[in-house]
N, CA and C atoms as an extended XYZ file, in Angstrom:
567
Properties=species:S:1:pos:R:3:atomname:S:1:resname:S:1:resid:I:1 pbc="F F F"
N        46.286      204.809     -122.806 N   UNK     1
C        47.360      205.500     -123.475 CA  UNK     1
C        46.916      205.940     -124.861 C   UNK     1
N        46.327      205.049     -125.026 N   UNK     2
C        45.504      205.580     -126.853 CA  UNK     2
C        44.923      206.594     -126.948 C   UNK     2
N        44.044      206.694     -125.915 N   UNK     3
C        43.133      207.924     -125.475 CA  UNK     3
C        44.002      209.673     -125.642 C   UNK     3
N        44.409      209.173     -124.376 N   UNK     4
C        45.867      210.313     -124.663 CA  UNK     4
C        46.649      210.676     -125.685 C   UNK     4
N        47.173      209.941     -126.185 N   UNK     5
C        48.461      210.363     -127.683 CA  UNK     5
C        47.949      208.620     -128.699 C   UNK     5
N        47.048      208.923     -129.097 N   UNK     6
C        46.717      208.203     -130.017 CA  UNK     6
C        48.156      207.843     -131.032 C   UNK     6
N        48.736      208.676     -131.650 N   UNK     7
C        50.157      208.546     -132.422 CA  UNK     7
C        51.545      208.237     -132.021 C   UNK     7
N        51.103      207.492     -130.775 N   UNK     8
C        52.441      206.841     -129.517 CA  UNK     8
C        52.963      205.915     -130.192 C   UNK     8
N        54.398      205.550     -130.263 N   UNK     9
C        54.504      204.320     -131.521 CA  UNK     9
C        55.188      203.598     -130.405 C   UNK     9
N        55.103      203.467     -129.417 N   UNK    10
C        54.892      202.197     -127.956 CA  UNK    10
C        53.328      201.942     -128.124 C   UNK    10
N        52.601      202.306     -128.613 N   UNK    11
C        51.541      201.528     -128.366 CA  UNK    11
C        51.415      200.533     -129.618 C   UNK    11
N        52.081      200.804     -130.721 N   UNK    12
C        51.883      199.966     -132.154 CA  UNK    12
C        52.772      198.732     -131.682 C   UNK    12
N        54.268      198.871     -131.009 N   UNK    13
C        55.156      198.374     -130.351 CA  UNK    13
C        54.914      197.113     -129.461 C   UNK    13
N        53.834      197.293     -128.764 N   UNK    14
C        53.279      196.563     -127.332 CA  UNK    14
C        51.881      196.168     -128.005 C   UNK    14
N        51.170      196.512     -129.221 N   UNK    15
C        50.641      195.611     -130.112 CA  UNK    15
C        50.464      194.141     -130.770 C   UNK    15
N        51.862      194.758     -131.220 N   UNK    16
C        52.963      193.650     -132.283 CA  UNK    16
C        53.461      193.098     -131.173 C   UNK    16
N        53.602      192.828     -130.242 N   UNK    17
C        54.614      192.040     -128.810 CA  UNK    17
C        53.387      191.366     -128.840 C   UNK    17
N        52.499      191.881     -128.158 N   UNK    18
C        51.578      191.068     -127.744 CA  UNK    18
C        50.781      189.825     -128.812 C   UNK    18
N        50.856      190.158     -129.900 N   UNK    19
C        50.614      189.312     -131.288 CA  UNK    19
C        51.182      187.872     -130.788 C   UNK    19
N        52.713      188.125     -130.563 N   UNK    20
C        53.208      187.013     -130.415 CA  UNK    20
C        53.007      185.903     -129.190 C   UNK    20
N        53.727      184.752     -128.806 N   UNK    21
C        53.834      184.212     -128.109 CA  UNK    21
C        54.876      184.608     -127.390 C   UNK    21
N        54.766      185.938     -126.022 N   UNK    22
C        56.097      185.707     -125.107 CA  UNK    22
C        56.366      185.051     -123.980 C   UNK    22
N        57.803      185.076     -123.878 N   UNK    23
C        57.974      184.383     -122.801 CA  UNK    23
C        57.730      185.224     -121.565 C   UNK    23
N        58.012      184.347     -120.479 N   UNK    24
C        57.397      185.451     -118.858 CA  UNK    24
C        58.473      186.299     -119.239 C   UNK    24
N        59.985      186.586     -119.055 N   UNK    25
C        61.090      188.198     -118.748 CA  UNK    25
C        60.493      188.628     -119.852 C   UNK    25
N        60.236      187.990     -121.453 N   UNK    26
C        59.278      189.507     -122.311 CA  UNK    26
C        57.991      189.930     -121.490 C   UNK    26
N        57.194      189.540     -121.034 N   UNK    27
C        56.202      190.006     -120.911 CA  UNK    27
C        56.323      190.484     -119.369 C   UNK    27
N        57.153      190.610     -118.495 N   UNK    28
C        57.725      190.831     -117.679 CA  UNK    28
C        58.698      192.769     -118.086 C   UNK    28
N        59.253      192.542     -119.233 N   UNK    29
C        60.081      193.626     -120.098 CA  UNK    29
C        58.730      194.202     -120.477 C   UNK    29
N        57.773      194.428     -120.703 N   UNK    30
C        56.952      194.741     -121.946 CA  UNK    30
C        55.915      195.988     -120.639 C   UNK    30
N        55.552      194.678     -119.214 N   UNK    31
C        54.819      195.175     -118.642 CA  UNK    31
C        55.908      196.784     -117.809 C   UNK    31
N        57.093      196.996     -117.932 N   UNK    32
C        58.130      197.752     -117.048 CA  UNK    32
C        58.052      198.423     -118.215 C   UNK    32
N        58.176      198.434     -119.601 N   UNK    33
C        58.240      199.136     -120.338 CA  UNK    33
C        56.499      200.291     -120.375 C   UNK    33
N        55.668      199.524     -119.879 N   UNK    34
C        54.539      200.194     -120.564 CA  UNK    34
C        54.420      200.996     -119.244 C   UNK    34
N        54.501      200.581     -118.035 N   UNK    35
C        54.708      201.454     -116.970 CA  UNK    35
C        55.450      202.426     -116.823 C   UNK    35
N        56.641      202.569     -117.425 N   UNK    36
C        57.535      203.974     -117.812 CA  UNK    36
C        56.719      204.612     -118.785 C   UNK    36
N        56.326      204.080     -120.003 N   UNK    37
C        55.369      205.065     -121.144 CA  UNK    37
C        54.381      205.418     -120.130 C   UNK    37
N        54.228      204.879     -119.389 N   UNK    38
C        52.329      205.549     -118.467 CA  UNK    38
C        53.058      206.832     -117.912 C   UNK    38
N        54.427      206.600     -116.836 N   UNK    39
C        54.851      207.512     -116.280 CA  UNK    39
C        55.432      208.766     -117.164 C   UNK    39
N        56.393      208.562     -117.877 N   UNK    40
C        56.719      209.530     -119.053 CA  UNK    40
C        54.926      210.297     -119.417 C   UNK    40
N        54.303      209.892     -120.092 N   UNK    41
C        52.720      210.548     -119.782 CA  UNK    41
C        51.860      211.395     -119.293 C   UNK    41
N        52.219      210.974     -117.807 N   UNK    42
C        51.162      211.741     -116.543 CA  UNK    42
C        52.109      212.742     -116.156 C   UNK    42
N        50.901      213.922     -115.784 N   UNK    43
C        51.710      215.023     -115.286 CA  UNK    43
C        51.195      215.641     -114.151 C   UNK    43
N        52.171      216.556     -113.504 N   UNK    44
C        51.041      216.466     -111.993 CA  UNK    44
C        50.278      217.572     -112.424 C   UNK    44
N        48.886      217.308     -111.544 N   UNK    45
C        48.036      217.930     -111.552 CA  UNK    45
C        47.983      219.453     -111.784 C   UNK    45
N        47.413      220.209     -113.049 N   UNK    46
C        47.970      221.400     -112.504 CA  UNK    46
C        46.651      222.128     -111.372 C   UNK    46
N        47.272      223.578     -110.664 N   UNK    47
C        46.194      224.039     -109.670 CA  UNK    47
C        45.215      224.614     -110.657 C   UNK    47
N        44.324      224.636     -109.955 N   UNK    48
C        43.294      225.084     -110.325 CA  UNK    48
C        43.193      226.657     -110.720 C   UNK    48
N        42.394      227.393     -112.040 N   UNK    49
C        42.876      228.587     -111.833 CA  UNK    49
C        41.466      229.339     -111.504 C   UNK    49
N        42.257      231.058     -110.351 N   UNK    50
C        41.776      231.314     -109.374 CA  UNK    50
C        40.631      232.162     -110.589 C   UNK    50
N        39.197      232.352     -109.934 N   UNK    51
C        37.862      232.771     -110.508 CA  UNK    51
C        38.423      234.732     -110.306 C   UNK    51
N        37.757      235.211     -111.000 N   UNK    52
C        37.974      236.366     -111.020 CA  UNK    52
C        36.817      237.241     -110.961 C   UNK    52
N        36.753      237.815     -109.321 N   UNK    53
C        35.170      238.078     -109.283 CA  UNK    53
C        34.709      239.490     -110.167 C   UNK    53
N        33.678      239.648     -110.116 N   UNK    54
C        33.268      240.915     -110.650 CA  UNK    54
C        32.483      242.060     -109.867 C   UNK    54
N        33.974      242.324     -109.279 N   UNK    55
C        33.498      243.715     -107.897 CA  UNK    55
C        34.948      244.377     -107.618 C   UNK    55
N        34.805      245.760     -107.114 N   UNK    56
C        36.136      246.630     -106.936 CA  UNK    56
C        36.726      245.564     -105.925 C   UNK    56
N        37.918      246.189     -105.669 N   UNK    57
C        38.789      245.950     -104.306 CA  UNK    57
C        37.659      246.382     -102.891 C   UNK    57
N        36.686      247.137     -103.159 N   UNK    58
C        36.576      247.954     -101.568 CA  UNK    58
C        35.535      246.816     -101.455 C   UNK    58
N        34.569      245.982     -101.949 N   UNK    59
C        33.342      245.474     -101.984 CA  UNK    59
C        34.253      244.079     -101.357 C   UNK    59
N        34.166      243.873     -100.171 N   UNK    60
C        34.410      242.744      -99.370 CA  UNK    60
C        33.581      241.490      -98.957 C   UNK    60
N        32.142      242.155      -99.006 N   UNK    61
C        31.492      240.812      -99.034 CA  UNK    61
C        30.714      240.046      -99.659 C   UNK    61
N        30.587      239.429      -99.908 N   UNK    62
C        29.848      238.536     -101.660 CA  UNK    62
C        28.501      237.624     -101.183 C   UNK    62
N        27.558      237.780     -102.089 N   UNK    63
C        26.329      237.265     -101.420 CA  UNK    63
C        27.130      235.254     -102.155 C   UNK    63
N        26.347      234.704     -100.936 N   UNK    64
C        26.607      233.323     -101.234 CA  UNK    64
C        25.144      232.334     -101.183 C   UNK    64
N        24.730      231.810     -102.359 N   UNK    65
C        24.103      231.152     -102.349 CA  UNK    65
C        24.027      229.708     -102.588 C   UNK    65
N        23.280      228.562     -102.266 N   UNK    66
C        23.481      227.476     -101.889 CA  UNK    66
C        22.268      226.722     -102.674 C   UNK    66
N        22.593      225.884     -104.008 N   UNK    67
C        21.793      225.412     -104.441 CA  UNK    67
C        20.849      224.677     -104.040 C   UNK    67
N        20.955      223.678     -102.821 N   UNK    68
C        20.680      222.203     -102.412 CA  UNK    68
C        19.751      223.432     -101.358 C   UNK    68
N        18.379      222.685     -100.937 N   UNK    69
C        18.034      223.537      -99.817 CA  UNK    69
C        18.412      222.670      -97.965 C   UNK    69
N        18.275      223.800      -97.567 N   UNK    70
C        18.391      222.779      -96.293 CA  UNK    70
C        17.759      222.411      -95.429 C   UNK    70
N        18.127      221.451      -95.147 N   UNK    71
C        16.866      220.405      -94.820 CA  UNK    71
C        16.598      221.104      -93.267 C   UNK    71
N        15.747      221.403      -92.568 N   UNK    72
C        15.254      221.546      -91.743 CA  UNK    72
C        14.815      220.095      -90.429 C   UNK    72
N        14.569      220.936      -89.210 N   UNK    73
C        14.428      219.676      -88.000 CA  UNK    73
C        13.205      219.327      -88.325 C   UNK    73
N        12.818      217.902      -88.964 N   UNK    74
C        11.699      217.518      -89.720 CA  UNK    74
C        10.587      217.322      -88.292 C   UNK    74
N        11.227      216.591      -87.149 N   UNK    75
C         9.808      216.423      -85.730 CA  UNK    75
C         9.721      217.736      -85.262 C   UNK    75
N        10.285      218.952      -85.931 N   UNK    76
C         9.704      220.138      -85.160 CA  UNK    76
C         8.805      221.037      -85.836 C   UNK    76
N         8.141      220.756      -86.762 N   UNK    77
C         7.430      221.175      -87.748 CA  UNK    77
C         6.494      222.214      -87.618 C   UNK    77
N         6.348      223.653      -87.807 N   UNK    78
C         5.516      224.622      -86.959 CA  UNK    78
C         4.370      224.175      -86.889 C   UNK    78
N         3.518      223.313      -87.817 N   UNK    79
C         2.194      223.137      -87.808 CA  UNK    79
C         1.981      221.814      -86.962 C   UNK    79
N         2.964      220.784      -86.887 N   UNK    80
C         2.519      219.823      -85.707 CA  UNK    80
C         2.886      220.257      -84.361 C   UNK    80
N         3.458      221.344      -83.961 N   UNK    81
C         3.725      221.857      -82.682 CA  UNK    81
C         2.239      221.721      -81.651 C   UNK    81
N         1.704      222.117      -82.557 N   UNK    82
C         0.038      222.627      -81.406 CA  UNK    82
C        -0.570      221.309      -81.837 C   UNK    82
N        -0.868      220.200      -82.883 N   UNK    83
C        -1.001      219.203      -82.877 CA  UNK    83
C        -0.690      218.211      -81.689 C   UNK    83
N        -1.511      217.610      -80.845 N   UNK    84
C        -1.578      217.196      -79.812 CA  UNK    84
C        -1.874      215.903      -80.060 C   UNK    84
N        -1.382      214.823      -79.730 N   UNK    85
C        -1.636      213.291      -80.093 CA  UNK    85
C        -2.827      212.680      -79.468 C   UNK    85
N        -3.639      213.185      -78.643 N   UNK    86
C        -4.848      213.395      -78.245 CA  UNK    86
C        -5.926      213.731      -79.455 C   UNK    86
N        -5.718      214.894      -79.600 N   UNK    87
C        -6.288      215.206      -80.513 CA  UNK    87
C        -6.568      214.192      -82.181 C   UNK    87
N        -5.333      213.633      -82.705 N   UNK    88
C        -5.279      212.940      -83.568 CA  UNK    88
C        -5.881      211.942      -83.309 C   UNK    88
N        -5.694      210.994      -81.792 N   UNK    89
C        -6.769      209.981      -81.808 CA  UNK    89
C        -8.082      210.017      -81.762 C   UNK    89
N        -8.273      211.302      -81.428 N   UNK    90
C       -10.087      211.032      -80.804 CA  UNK    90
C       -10.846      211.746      -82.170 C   UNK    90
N        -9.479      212.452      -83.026 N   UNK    91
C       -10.442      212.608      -84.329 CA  UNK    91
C       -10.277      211.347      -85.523 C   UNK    91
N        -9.328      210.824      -85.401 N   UNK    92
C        -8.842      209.641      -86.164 CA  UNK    92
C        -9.387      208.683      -85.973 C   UNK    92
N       -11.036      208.238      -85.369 N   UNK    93
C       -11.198      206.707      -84.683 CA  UNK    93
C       -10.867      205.766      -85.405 C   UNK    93
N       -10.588      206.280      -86.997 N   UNK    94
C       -10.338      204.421      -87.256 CA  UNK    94
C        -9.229      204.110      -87.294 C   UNK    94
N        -8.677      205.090      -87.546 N   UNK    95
C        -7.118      204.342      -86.715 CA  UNK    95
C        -6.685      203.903      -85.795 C   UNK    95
N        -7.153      204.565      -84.729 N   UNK    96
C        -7.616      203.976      -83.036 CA  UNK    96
C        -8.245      202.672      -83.093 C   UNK    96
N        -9.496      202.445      -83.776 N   UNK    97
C        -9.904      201.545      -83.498 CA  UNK    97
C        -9.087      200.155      -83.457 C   UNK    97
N        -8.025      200.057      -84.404 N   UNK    98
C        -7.235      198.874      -84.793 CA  UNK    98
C        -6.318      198.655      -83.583 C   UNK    98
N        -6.200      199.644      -82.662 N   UNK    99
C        -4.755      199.351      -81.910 CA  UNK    99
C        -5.716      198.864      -80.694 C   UNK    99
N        -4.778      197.888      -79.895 N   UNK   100
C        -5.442      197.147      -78.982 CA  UNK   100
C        -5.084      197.606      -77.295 C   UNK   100
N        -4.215      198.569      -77.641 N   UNK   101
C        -3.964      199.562      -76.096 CA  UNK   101
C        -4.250      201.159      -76.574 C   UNK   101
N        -4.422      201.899      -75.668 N   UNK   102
C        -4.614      203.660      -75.945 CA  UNK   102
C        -3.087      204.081      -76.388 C   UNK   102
N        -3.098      204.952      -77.039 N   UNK   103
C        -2.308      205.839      -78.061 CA  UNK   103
C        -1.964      206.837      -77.017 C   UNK   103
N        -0.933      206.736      -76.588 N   UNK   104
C        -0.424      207.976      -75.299 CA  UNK   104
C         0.612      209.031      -76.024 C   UNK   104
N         1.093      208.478      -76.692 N   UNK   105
C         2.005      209.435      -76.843 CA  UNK   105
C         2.774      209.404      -78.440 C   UNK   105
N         3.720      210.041      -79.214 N   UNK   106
C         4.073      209.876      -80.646 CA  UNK   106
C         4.672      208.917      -80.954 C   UNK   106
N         5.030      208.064      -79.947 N   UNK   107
C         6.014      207.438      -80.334 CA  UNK   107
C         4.772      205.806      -80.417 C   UNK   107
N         3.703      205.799      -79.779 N   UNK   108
C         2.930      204.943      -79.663 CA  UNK   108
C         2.311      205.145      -81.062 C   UNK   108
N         2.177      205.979      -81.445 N   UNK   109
C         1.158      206.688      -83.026 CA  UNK   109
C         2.293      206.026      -84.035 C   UNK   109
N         3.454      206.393      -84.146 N   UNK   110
C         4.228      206.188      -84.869 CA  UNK   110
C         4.330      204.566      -85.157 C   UNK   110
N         4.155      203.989      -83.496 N   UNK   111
C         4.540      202.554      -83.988 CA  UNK   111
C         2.975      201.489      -84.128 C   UNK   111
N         2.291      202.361      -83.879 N   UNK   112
C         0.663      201.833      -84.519 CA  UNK   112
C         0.658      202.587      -86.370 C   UNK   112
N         1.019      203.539      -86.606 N   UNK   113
C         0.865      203.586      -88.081 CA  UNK   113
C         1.806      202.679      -88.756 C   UNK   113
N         2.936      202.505      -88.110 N   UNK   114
C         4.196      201.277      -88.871 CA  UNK   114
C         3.186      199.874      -88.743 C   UNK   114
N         2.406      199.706      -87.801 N   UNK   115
C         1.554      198.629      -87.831 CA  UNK   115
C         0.678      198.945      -89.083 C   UNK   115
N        -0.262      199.922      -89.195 N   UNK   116
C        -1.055      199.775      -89.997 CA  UNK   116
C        -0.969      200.476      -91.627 C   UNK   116
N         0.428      200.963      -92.034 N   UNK   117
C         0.813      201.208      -93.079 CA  UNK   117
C         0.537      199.518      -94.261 C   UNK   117
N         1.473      198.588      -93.825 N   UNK   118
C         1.345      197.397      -94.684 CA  UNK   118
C        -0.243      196.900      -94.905 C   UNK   118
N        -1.032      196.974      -93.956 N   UNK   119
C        -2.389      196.796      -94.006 CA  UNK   119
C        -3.342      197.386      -95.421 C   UNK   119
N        -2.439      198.706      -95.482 N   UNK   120
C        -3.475      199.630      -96.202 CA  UNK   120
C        -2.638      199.722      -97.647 C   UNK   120
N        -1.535      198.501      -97.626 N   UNK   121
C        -1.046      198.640      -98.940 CA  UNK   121
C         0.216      199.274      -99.338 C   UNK   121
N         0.693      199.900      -98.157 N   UNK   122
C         1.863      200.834      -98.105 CA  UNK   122
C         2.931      200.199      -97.540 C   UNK   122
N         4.240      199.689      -98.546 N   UNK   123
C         5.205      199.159      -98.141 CA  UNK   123
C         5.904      199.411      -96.623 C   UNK   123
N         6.515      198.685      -95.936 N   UNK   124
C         7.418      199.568      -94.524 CA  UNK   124
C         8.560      199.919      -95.092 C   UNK   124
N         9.007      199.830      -96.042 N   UNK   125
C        10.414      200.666      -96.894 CA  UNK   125
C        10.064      202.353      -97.131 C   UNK   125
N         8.867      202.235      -97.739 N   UNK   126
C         8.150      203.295      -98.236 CA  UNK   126
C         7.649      204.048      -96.883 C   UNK   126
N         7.383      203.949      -95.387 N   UNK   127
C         7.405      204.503      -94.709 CA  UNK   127
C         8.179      204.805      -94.053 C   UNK   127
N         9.331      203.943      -93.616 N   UNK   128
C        10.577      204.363      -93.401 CA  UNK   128
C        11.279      205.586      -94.391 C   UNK   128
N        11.569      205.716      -95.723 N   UNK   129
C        11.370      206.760      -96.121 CA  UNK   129
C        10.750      207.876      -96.108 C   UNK   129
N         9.527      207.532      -96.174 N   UNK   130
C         8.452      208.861      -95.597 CA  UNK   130
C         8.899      209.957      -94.405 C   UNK   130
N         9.370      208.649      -93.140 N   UNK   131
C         9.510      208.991      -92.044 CA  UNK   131
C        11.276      209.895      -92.244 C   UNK   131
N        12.007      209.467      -92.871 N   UNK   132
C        12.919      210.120      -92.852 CA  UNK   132
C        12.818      211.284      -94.050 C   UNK   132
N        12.258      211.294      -94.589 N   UNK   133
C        11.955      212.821      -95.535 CA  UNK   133
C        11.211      213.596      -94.801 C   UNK   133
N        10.224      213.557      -94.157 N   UNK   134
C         8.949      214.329      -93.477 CA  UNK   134
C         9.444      214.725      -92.270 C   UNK   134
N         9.638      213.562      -91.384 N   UNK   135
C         9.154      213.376      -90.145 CA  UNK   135
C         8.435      211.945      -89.566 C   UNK   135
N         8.657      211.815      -88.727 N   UNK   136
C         8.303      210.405      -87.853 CA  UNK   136
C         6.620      210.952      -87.689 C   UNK   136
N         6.463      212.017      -87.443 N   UNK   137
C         5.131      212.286      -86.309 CA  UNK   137
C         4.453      212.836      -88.180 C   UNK   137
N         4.517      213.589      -89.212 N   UNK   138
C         3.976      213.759      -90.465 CA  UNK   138
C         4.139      212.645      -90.451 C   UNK   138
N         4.956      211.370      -90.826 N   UNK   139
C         4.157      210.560      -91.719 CA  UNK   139
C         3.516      209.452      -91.260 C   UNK   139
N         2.879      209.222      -89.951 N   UNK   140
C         2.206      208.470      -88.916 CA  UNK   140
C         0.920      209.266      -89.345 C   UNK   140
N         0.585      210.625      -88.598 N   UNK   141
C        -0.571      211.524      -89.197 CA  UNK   141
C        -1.136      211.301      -90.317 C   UNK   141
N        -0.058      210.939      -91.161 N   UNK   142
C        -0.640      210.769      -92.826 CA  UNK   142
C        -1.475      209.531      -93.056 C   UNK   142
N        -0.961      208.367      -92.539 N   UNK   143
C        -1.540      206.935      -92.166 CA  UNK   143
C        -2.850      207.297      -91.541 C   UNK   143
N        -2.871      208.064      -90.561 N   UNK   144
C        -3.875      208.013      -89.763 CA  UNK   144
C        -5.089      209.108      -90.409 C   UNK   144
N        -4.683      209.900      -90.792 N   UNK   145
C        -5.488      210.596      -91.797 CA  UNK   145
C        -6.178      210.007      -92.988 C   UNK   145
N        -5.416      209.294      -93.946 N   UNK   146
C        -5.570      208.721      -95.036 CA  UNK   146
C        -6.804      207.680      -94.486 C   UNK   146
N        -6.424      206.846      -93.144 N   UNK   147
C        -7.277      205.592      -92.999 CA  UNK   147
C        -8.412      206.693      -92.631 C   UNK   147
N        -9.167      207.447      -91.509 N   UNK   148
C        -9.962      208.872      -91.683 CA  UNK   148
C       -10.708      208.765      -92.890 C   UNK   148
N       -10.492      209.547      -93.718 N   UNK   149
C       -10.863      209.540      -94.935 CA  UNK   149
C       -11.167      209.025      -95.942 C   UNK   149
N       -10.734      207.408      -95.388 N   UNK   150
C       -11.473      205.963      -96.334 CA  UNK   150
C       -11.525      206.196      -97.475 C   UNK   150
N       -12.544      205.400      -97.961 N   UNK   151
C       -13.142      205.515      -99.281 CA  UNK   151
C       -13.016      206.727     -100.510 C   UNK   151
N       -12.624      208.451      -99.718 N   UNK   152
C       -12.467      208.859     -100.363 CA  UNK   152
C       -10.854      209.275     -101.340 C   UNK   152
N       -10.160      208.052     -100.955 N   UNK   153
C        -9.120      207.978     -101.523 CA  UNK   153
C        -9.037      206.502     -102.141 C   UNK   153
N        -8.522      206.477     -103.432 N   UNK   154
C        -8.966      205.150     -104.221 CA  UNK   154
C        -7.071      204.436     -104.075 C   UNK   154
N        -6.354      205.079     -103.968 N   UNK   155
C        -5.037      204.427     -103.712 CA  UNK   155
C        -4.107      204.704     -102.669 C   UNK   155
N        -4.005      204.195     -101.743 N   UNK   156
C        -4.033      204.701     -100.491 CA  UNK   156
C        -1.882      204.693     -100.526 C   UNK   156
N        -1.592      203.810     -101.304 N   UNK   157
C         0.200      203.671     -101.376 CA  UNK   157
C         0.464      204.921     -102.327 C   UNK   157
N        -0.266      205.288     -103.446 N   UNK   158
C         0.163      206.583     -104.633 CA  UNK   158
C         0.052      207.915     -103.588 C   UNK   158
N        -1.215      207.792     -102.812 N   UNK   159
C        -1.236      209.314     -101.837 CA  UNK   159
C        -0.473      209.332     -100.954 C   UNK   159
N        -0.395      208.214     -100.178 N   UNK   160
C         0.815      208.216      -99.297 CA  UNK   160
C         2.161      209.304      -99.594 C   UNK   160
N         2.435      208.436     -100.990 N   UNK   161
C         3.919      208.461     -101.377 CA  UNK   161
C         3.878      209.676     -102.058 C   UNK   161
N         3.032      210.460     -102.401 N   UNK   162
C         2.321      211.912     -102.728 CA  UNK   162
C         2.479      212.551     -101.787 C   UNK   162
N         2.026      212.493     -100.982 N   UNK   163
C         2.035      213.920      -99.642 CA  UNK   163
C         3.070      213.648      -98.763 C   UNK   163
N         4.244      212.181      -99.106 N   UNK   164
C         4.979      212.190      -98.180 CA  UNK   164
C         6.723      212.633      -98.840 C   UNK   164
N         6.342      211.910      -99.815 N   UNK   165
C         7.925      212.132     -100.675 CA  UNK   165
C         7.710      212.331     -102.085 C   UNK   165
N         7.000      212.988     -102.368 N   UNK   166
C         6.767      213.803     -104.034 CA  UNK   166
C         6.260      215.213     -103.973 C   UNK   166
N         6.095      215.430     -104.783 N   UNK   167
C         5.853      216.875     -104.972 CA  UNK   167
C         4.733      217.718     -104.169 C   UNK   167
N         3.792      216.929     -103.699 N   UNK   168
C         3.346      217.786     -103.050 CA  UNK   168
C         3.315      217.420     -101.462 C   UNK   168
N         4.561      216.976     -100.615 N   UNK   169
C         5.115      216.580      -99.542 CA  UNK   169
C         4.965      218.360      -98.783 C   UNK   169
N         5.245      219.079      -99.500 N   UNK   170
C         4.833      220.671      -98.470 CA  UNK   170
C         4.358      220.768      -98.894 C   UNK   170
N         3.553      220.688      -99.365 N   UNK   171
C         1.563      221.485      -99.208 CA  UNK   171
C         0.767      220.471      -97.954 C   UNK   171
N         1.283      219.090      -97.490 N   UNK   172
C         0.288      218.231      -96.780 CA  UNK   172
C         0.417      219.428      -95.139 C   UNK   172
N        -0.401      219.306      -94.843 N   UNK   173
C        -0.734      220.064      -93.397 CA  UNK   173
C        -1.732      219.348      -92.930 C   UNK   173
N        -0.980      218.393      -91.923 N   UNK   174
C        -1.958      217.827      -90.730 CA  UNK   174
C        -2.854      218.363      -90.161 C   UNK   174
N        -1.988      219.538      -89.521 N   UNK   175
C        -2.684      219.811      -88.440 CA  UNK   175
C        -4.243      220.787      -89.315 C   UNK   175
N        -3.972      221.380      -90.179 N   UNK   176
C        -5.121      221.822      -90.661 CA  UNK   176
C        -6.373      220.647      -91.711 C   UNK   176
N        -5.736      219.718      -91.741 N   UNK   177
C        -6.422      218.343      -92.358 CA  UNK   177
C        -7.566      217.773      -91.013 C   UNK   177
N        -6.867      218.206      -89.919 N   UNK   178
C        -7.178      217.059      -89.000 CA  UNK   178
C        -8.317      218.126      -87.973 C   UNK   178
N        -8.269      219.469      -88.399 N   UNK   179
C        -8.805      220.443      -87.892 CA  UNK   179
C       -10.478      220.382      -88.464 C   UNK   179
N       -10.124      220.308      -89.842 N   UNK   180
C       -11.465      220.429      -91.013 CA  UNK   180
C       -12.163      218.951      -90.159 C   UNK   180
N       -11.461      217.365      -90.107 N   UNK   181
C       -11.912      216.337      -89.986 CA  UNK   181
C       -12.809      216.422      -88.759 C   UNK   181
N       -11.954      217.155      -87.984 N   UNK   182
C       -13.173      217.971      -86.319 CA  UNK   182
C       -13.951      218.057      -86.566 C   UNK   182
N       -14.057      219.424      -87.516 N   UNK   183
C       -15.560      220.358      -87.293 CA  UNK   183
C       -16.117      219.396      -88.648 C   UNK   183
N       -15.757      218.506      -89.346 N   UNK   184
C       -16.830      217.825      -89.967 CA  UNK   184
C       -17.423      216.558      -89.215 C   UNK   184
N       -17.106      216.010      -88.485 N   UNK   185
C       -17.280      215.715      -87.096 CA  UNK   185
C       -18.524      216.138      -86.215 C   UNK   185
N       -18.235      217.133      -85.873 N   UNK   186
C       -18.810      218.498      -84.934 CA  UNK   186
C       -20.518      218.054      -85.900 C   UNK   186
N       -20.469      218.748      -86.859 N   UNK   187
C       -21.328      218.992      -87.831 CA  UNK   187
C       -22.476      218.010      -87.655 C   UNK   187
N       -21.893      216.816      -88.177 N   UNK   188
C       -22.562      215.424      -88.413 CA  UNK   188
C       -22.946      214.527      -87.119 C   UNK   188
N       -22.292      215.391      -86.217 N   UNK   189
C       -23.274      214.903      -84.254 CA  UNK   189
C       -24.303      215.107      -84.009 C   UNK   189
């Protein structure tokens, strides 16, 4: 109430009451009293007033834009489409190597990188996130890539959390990561 009408002389009123010692019907009187000052107070809401665009009468349709972007079907990703889970294992061996049955299918990749994320230092909170910002099948690839590439990554939880949920989360491209890892591959046979 102060906030509102600072110069309310019920509030100097219910001050000085409260100073004292009352009995319960005063403070009973005091609390009915301050609930009418609240109500006397509030007023209904007024509407909102209407925006006033800046276009004739004949111009009917208005471009609408949408700050937030939208999120897209993260497992349908154009560049893991032709990405083949075949492919990821037989270029990925060391990720393969750790799992103790063959890698058939994404959902087997997915739950061998949830295996070998904590291994390499990378929380399962932090991939569970991954997995729901990216993609299930990006951020398994990323595990399996990252382990790939060993040594030449010195923090394997900062890159993770780099190409999966920071800033440079669209620029990572598997399938062209995992393409180069081939023909360097190819090369070195």
């Amino acid at each position: 109430m102060e906030e509102h009408d600072p110069s309310n002389a019920f509030i100097n009123h219910a001050r000085k009451a409260l100073r004292r010692k009352l009995s319960l019907p005063e403070y009973h009187a005091l609390l009915a009293n301050t609930d009418a000052e609240c109500q006397s107070l509030s007023t209904p809401d007024d509407p909102p007033e209407t925006m006033e665009l800046p276009a004739n009468d004949g111009q009917t349709v208005r471009h609408q834009s949408k700050s937030e972007e939208e999120k897209k079907d993260l497992d349908s990703n154009i560049g893991l489409e032709a990405l083949k889970p075949d492919l990821l294992t037989s270029v990925c061996d060391q990720a393969t190597s750790f799992s103790t049955e063959r890698l058939r299918n994404w959902l087997d990749i997915e739950n061998h990188a949830r295996t070998l994320a904590p291994m390499m230092g990378i929380h399962p909170e932090t991939f569970e996130k991954a997995k729901n910002a990216v993609g299930a099948q990006k951020a398994s690839c990323a595990i399996f890539i990252m382990l790939q590439l060993g040594k030449r990554i010195r923090d394997f939880a900062a890159y993770f959390h780099s190409i999966t949920l920071g800033q440079r989360q669209n620029q990572f491209d598997p399938l062209a990561l995992i393409k180069r890892l081939s023909e360097n591959n190819e090369r070195t046979v």
